[in-house]
N, CA, C and O atoms as a Tinker XYZ file with bonds, in Angstrom:
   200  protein
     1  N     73.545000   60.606000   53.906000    73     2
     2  CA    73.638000   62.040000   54.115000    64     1     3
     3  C     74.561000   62.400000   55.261000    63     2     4     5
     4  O     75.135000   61.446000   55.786000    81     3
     5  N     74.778000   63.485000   55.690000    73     3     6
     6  CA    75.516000   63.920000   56.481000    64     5     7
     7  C     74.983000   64.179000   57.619000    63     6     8     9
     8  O     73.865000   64.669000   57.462000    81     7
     9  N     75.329000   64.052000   58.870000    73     7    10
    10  CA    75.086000   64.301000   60.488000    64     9    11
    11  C     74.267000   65.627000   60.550000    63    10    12    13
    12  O     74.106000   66.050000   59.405000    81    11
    13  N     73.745000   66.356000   61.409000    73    11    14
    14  CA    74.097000   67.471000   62.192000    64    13    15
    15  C     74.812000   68.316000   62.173000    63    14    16    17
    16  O     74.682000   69.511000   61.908000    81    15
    17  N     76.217000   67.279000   62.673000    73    15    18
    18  CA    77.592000   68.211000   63.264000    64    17    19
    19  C     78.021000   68.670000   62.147000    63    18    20    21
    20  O     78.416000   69.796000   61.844000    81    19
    21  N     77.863000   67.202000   61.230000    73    19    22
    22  CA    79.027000   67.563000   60.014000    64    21    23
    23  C     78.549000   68.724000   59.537000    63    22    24    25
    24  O     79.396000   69.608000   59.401000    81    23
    25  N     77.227000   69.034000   59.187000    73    23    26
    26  CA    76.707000   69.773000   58.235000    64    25    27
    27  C     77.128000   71.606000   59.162000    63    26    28    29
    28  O     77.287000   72.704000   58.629000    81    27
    29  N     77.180000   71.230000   60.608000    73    27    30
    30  CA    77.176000   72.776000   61.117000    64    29    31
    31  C     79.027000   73.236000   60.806000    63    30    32    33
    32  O     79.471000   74.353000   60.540000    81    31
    33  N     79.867000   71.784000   60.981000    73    31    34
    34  CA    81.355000   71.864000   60.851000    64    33    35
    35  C     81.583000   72.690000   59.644000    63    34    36    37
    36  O     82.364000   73.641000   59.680000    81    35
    37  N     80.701000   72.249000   58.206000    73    35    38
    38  CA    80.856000   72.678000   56.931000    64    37    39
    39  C     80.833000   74.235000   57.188000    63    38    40    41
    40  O     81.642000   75.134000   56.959000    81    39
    41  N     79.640000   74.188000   57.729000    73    39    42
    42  CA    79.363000   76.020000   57.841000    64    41    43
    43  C     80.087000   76.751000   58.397000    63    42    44    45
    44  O     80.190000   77.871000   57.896000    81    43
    45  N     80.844000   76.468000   59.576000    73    43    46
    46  CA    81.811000   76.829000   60.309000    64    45    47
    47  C     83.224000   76.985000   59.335000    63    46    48    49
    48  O     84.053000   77.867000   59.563000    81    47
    49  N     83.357000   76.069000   58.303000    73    47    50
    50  CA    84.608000   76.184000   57.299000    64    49    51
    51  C     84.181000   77.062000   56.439000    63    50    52    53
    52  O     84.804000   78.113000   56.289000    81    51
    53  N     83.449000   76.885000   55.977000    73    51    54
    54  CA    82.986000   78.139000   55.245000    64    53    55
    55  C     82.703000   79.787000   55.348000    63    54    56    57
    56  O     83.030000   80.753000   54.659000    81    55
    57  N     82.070000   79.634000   56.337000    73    55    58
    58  CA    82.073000   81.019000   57.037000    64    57    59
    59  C     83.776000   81.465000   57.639000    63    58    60    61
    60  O     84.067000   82.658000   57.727000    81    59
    61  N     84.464000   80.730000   57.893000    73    59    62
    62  CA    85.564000   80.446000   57.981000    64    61    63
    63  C     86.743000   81.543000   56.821000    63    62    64    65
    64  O     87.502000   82.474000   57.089000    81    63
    65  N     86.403000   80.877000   55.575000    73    63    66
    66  CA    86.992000   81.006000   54.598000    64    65    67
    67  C     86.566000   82.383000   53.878000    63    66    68    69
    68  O     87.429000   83.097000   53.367000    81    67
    69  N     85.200000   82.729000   53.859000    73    67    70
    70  CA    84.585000   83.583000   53.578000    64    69    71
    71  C     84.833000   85.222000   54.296000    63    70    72    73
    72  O     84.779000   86.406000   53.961000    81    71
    73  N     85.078000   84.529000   55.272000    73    71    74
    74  CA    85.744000   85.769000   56.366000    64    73    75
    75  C     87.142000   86.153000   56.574000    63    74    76    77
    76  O     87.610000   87.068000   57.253000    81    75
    77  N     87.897000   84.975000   55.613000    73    75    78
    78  CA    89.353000   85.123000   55.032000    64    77    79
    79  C     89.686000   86.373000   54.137000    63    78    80    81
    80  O     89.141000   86.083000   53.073000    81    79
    81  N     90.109000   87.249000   54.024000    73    79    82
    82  CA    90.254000   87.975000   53.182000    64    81    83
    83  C     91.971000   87.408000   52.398000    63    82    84    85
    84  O     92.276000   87.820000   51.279000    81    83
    85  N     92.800000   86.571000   53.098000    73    83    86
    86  CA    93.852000   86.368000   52.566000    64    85    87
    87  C     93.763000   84.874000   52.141000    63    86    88    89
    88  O     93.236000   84.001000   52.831000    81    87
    89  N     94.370000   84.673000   50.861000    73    87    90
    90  CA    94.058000   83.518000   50.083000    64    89    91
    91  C     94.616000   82.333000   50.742000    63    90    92    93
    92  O     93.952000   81.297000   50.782000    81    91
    93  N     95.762000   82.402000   51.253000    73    91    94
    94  CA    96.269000   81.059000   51.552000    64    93    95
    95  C     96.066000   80.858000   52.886000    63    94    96    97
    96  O     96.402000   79.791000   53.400000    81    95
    97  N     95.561000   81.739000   53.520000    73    95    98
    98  CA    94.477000   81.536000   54.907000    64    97    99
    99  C     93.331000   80.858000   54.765000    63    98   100   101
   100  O     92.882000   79.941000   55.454000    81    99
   101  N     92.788000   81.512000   53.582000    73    99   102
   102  CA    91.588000   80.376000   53.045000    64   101   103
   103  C     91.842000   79.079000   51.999000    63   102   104   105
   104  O     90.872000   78.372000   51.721000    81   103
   105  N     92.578000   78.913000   51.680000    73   103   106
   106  CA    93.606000   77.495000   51.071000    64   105   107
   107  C     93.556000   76.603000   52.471000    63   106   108   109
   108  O     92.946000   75.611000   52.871000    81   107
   109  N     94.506000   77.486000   52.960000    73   107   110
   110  CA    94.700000   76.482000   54.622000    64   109   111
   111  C     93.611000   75.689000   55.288000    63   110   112   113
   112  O     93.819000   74.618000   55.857000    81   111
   113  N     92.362000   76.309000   55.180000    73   111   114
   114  CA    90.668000   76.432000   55.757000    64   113   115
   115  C     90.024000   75.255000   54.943000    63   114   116   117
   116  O     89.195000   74.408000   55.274000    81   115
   117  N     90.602000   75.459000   53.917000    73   115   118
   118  CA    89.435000   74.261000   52.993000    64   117   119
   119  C     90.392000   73.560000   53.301000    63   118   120   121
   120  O     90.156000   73.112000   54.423000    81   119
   121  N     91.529000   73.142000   52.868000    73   119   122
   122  CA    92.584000   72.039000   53.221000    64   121   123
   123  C     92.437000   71.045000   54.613000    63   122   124   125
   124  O     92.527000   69.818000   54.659000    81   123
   125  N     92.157000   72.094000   55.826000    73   123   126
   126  CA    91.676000   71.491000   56.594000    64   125   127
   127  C     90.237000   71.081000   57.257000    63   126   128   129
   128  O     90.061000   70.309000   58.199000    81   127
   129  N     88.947000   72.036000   56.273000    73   127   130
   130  CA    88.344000   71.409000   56.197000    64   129   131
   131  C     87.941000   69.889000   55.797000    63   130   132   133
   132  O     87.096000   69.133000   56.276000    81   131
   133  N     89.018000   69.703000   54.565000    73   131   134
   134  CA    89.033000   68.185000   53.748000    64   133   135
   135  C     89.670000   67.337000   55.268000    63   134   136   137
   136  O     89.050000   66.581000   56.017000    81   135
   137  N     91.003000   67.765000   55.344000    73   135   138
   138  CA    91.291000   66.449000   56.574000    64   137   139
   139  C     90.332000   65.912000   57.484000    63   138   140   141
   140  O     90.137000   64.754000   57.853000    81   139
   141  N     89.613000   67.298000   57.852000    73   139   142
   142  CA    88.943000   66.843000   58.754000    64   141   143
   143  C     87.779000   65.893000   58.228000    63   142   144   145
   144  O     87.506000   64.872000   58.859000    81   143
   145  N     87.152000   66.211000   57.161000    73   143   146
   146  CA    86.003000   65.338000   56.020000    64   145   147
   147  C     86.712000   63.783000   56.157000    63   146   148   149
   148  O     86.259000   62.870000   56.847000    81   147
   149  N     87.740000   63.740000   55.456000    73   147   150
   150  CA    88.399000   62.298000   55.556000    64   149   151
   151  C     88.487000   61.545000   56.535000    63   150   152   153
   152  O     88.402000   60.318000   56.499000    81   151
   153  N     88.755000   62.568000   57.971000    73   151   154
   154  CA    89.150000   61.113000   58.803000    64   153   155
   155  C     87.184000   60.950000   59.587000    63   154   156   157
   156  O     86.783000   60.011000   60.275000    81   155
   157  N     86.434000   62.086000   59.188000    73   155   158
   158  CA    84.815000   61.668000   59.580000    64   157   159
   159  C     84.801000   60.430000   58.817000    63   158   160   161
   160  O     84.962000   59.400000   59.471000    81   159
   161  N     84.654000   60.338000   57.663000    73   159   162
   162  CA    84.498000   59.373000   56.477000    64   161   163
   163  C     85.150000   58.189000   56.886000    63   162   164   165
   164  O     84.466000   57.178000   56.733000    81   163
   165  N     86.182000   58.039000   57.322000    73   163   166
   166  CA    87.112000   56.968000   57.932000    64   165   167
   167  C     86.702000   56.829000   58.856000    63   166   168   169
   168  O     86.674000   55.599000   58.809000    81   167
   169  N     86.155000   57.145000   60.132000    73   167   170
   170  CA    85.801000   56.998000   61.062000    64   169   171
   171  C     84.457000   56.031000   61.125000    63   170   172   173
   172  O     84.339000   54.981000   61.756000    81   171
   173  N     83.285000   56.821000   60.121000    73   171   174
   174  CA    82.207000   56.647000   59.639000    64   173   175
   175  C     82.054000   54.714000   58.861000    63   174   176   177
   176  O     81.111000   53.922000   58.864000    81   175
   177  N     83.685000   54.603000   58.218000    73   175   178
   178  CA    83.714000   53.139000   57.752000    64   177   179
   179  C     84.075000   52.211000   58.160000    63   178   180   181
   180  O     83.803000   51.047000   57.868000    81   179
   181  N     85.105000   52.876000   59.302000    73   179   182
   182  CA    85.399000   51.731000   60.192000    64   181   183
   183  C     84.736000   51.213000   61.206000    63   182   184   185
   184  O     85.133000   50.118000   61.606000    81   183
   185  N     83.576000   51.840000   61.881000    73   183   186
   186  CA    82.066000   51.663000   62.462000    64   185   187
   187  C     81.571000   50.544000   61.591000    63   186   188   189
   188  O     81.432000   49.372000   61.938000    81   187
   189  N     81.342000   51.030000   60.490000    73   187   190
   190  CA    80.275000   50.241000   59.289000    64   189   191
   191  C     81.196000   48.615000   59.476000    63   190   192   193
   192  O     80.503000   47.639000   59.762000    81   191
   193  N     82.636000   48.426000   59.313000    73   191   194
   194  CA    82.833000   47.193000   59.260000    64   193   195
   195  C     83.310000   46.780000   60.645000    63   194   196   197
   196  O     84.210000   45.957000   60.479000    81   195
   197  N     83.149000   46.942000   61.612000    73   195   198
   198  CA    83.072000   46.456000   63.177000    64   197   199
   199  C     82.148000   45.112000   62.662000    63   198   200
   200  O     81.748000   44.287000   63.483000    81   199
């Protein structure tokens, strides 16, 4: 499952996006919501194989 943080980060992108009224402001928002998802996830696996 997901952290804490991650789960408050999500909300923060979301509320984020939601409060976008212009589309590629909110394109931009999820876009960098994902980067940021990926390098948690990467972060998260490179721990696991230490």
């Amino acid at each position: 499952g997901m952290s804490d943080a991650e789960l408050l980060t999500l909300q923060k992108y979301k509320i984020k996006a939601m409060d976008s009224t212009d589309t590629l402001e909110r394109v931009n928002s999820g876009i960098e919501y994902v980067e940021h998802n990926i390098g948690m996830v990467a972060a998260r696996l490179a721990i696991q194989n230490i």
